[in-house]
C-alpha positions in Angstrom: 61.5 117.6 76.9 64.4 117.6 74.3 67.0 117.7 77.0 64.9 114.9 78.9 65.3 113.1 76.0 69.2 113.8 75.1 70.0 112.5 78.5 68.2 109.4 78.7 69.9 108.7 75.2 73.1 109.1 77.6 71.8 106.6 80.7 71.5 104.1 77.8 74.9 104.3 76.1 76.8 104.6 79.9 77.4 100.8 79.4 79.9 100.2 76.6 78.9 98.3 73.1 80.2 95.0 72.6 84.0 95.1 71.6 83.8 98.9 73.5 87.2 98.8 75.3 86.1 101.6 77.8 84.5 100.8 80.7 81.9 103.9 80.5 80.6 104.3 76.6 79.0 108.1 76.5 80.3 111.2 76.2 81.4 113.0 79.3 81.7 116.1 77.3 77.5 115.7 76.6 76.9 114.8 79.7 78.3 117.9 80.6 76.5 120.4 78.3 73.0 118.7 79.1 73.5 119.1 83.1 74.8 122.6 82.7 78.0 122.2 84.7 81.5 122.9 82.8 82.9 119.4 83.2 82.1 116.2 85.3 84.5 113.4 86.4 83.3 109.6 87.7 85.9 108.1 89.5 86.1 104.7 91.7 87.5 103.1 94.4 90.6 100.7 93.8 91.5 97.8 95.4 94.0 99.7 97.1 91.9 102.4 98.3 92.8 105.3 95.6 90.6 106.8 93.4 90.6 105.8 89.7 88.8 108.4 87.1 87.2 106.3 84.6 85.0 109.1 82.6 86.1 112.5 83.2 85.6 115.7 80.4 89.3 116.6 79.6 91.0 119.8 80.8 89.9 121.1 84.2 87.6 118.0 85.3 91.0 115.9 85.0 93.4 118.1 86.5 90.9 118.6 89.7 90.8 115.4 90.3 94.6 114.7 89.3 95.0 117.6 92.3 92.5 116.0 94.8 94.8 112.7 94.1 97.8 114.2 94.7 97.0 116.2 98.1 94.9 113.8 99.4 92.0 116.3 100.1 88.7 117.8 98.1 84.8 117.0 97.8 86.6 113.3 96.3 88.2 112.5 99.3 85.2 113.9 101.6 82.9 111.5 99.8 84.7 108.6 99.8 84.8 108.6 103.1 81.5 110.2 103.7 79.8 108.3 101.3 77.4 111.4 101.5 77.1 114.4 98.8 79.1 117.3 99.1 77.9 119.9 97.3 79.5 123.4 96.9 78.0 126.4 95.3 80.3 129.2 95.9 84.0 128.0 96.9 84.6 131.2 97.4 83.0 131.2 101.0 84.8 127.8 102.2 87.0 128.1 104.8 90.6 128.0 103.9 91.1 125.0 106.6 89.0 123.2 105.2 90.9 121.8 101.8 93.8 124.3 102.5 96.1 123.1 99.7 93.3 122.3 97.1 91.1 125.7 97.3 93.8 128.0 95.7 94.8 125.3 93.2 91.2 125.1 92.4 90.6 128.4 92.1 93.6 129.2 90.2 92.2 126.7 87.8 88.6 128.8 87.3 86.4 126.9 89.5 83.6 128.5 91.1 81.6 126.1 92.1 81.7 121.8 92.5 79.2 119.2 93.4 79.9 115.7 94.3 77.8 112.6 94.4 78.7 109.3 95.8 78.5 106.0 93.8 77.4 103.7 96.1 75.1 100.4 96.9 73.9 100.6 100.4 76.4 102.2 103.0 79.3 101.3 100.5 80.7 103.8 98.3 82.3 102.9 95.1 83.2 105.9 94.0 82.4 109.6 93.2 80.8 112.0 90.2 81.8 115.3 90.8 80.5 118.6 88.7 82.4 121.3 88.6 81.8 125.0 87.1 83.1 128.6 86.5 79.9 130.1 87.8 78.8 129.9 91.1 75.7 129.2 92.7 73.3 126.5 93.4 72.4 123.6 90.8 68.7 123.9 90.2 66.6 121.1 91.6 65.9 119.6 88.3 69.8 119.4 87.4 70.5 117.9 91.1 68.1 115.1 90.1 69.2 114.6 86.8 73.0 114.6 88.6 72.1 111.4 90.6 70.5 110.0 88.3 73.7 109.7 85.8 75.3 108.8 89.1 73.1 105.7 89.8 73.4 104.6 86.2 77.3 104.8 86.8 77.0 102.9 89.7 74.9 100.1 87.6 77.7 100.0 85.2 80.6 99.5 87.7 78.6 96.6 89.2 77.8 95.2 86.0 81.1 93.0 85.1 82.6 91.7 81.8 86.2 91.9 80.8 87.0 95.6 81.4 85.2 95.7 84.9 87.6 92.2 85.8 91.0 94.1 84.3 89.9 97.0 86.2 89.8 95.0 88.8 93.3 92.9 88.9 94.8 96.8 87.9 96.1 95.0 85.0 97.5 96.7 81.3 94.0 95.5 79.7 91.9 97.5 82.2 93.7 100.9 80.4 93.7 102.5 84.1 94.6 106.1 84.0 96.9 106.0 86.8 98.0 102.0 86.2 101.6 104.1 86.4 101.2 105.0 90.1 100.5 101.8 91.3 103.4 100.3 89.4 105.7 103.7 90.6 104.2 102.8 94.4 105.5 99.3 94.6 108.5 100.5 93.0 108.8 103.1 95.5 108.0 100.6 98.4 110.9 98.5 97.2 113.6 101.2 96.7 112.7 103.2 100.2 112.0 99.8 102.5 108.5 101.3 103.1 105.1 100.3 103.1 102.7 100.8 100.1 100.8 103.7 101.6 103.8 105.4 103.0 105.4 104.9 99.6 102.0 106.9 97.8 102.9 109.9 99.9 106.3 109.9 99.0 105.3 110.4 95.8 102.5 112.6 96.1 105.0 114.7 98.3 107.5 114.8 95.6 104.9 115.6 93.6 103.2 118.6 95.0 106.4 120.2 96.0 107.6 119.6 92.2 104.5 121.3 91.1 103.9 118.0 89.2 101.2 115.4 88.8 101.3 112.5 90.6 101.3 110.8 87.2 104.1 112.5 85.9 105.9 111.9 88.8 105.2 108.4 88.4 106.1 108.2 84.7 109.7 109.6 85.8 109.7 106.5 89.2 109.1 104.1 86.4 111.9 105.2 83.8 114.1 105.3 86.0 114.8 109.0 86.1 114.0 109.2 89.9 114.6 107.0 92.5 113.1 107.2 96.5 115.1 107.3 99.8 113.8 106.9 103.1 116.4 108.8 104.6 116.2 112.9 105.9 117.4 113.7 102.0 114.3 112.9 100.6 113.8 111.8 97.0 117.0 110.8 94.9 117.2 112.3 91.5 119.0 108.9 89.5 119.7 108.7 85.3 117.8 106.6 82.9 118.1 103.2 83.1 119.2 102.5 86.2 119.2 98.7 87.5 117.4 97.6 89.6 113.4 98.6 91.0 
């Protein structure tokens, strides 16, 4: 009854206070400890069609879904697209084909086992909660329940508007976006390599992976200046600070 109790105290403070410049107001790090998991991670879907987190346990809840962003591929991605659970007890026992880049990564990281709910009104998904843990094995019943129900109070927060929802929206400096430096690096990108915004992403998540960087950091680096994108068979060009130009 106590934990029943500790989480709705959660659901309710999901939606920031007034003057809260967050868009999600509780504690990932509780929400965490009361569902059992190690960490948990809410992301949603921009504008664009990349995946924002907005409420993510620091450590290895950001730097799994840092590595889903990067190579494209992971429970994240499935959902999106999906917009149907995937939940995995053991990965352990997933075929290598299946997320062949990410499942290595992952595991190097600790991970034993990762469950993903969709955000989503309808058919539409809006984004993802994903739980991840050391351990593996099944969530209980009772946790899987309690899971989407911290999902669908997500959900109800993303829908419900006010200034941080509308900068999140435009992708502007007041929405405080995690990754606002990969969509500025993209267009930058897009500009310097003559190539469309998607083809200019996996440029960088390319450059990325095979750097054995984030795509953030790789993006901080696009937008000082310290690397610069060709579209040519040499790949990437490594250029000094403050270069002219985009």
């Amino acid at each position: 009854m106590e934990t029943g109790r500790d989480l709705a105290a959660v659901l309710r403070s999901l939606q920031p206070a007034t003057g809260d410049r967050r868009l999600v107001g509780a504690d990932p790090n509780l929400c965490a400890q009361l569902l059992g998991v190690d960490g948990v991670a809410a992301c949603v879907m921009t504008a664009d069609g990349q995946s924002e987190p907005l409420w993510c346990t620091e450590g290895t809840s950001t730097r799994l879904e840092d590595l889903q962003f990067t190579l494209g591929q992971g429970p994240g991605p499935e959902v999106m697209v999906s917009c149907a659970p995937v939940l995995v007890p053991d990965l352990s026992r997933i075929a290598a084909s299946r997320w062949p880049a990410l499942l290595p990564e992952a595991t190097a990281l600790g991970i034993g086992a990762v469950f993903c709910l969709p955000l989503h009104v309808g058919s539409a998904c809006l984004g993802t909660l994903t739980l991840q843990r050391a351990a593996s094995g099944p969530l209980p019943d009772t946790t899987l329940t309690d899971a989407w129900l911290v999902a669908n109070a997500l959900t109800a927060v993303f829908l419900h508007g006010g200034p941080q929802q509308e900068a999140f929206a435009r992708a502007d400096s007041g929405s405080e976006l995690y990754r606002a430096v990969v969509h500025q690096a993209t267009g930058m990108i897009s500009v310097q390599a003559g190539v469309p915004l998607a083809r200019a992403l996996l440029l960088l998540r390319g450059y990325a992976y095979g750097h054995l960087r984030s795509v953030v950091e790789a993006a901080e680096d696009v937008v000082a200046r310290r690397l610069r994108f060709r579209n040519d068979e040499n790949g990437p060009e490594i250029s000094g600070e403050g270069t002219e130009g985009p």
